[in-house]
C-alpha positions in Angstrom: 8.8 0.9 18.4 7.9 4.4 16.9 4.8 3.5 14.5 6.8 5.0 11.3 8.8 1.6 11.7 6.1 -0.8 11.9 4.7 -3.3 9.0 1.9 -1.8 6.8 -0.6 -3.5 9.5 -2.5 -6.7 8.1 0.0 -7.4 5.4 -3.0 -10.0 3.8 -3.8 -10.3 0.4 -6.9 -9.1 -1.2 -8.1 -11.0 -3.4 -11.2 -11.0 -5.6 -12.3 -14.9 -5.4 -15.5 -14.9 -6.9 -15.8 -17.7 -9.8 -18.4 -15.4 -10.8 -16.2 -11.9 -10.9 -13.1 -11.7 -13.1 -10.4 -9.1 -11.4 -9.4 -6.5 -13.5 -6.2 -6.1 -14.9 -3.4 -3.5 -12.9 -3.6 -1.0 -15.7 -7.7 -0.7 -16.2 -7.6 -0.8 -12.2 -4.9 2.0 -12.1 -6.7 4.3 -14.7 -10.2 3.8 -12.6 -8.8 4.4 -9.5 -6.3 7.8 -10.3 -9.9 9.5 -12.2 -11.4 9.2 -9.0 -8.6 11.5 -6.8 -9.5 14.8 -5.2 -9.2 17.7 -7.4 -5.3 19.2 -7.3 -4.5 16.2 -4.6 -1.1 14.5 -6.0 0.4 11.4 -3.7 3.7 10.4 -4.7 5.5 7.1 -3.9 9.7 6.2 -4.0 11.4 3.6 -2.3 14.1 4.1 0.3 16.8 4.4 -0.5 15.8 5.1 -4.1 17.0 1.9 -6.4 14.8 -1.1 -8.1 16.5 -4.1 -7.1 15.6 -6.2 -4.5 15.2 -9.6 -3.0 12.0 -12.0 -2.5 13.0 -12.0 1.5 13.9 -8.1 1.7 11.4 -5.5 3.5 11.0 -2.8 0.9 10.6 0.3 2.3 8.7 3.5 0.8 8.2 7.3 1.2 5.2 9.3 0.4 4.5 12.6 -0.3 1.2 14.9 -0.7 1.0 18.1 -2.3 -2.5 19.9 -3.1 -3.1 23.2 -5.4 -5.5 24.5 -3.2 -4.4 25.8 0.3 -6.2 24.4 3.2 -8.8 22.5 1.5 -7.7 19.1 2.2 -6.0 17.6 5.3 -3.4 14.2 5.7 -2.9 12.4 8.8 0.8 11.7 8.5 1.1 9.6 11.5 1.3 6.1 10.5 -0.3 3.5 12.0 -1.8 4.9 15.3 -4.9 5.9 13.8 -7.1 4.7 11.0 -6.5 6.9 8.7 -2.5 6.7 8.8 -3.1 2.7 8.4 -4.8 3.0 5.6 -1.9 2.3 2.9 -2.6 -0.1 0.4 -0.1 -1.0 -1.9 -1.4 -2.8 -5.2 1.3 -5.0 -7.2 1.7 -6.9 -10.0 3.9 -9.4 -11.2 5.0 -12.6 -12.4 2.6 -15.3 -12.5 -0.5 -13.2 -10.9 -3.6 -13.0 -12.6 -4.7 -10.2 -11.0 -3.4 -7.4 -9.0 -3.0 -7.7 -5.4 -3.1 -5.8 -2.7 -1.1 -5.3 0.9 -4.6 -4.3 3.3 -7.2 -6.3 3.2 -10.6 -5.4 1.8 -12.8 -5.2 5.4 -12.0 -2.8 8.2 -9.1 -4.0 10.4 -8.0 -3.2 14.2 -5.6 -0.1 14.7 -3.4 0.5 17.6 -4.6 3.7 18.9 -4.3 6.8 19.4 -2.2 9.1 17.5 -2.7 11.5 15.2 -0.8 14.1 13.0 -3.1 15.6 10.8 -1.8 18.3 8.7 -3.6 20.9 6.0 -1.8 20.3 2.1 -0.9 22.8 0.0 1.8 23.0 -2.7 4.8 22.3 -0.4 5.1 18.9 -0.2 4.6 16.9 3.3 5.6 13.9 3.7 4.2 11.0 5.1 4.8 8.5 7.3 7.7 5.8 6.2 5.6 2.4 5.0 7.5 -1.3 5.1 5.7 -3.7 2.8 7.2 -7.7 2.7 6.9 -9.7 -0.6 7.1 -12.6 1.9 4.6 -11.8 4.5 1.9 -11.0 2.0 2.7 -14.6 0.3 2.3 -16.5 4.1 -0.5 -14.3 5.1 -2.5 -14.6 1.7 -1.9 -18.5 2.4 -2.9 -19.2 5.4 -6.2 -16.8 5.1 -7.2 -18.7 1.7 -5.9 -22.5 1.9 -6.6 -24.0 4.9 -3.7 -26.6 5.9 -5.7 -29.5 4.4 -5.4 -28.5 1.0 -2.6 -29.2 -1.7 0.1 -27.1 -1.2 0.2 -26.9 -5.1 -2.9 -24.5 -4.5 -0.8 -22.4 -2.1 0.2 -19.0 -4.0 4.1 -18.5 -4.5 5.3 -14.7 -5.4 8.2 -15.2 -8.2 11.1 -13.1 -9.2 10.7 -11.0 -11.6 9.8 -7.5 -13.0 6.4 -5.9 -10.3 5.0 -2.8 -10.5 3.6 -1.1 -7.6 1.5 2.0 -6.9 0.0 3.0 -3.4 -3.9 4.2 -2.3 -4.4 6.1 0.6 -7.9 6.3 2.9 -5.9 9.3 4.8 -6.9 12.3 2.8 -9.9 14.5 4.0 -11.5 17.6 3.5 -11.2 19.9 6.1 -10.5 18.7 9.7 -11.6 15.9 11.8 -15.0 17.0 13.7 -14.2 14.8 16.8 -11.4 12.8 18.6 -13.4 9.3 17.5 -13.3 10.6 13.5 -9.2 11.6 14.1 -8.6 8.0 15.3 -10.9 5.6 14.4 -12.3 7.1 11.0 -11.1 6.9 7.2 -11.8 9.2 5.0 -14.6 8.8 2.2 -11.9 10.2 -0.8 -9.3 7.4 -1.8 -6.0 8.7 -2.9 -3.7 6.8 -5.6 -0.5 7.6 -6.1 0.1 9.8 -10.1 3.2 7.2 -10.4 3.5 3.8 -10.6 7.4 2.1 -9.3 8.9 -0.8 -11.1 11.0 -2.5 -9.3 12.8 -6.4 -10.0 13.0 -8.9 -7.5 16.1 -11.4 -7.4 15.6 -15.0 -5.6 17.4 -15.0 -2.2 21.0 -15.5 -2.8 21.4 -13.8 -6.0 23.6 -11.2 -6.8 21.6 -7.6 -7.6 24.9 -6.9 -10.0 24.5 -9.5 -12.1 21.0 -10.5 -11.4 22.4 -14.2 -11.3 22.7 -16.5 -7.9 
């Protein structure tokens, strides 16, 4: 299965779990993270096929584009999942009932099915990435198993609700320059994190109900 198809890899929750730490909240988290994006880099995000109604079981999929304002300063690997850098999608969401934002990739380096690369220079035409797949569903059962072991209440289990989520995307993908060996193109992630400059809102029905009406 071509790599563009796959599950963001490692669909697990971060969570910031410290009784010590409080999270902070999607929109102070948003405005630190966008100050912090290259110079002239702009990542945008749109779902596929471009509507905001979906259901807790459905796969969500998303587009993503880069443009830069200076020529052949920065470079994307637009590959997907084959290398590090193309795996490094994170989608941060919030909704219903969560605290605190969370996020599709875990937090510590994962394993990447390698190797493949397709690195490409930005500039003010806009390239597009690779197509990303994120799962309501999957995060909820991963996040689960990883922080409640079976023993534990089920009441502590997390449940995503329906409701009204907002979504925007980071990216590890975006370099200066080129890769200076094979090991940085497929292994590496880049030292700049990208956010998208938009945030998606998007509802999500219960199974069974009708995105018309938005009533079972």
């Amino acid at each position: 299965m071509s790599a563009l198809k796959k599950y963001v890899p490692l669909l697990v929750l971060s969570i910031a779990s410290s009784a010590q730490s409080v999270s902070p909240s999607f929109d102070e988290e948003y405005s630190r993270a966008i100050e912090r994006n290259p110079p002239g880099v702009i990542l945008t995000i749109a779902t596929i096929p471009e509507h905001s109604t979906y259901h807790l079981s459905d796969v969500i999929r998303f587009k993503v584009m880069f443009t830069s304002d200076k020529a052949r300063l920065y470079t994307a690997e637009l590959g997907g999942a084959g290398s590090a850098a193309g795996a490094s999608f994170d989608f941060v969401i919030q909704g219903p009932g969560l605290a605190a934002p969370i996020h599709s990739q875990p937090s510590h380096p994962f394993g990447i099915v390698c190797c493949s690369s397709k690195r490409r220079y930005l500039g003010q035409k806009p390239l597009p990435g690779p197509e990303l797949r994120v799962s309501l569903k999957r995060i909820e059962q991963f996040t689960n198993e990883a922080t409640f072991p079976l023993r534990h209440s089920p009441t502590l289990r997390m449940e995503l609700k329906p409701g009204d989520y907002a979504i925007f995307a980071q990216t590890r993908s975006v370099m200066q320059g080129w890769p200076k060996s094979e090991h940085d193109a497929y292994h590496a992630v880049s030292d700049l994190v990208v956010t998208s400059s938009n945030i998606l809102h998007i509802t999500i029905l219960p199974d069974g109900a009708d995105p018309n009406s938005g009533r079972p």
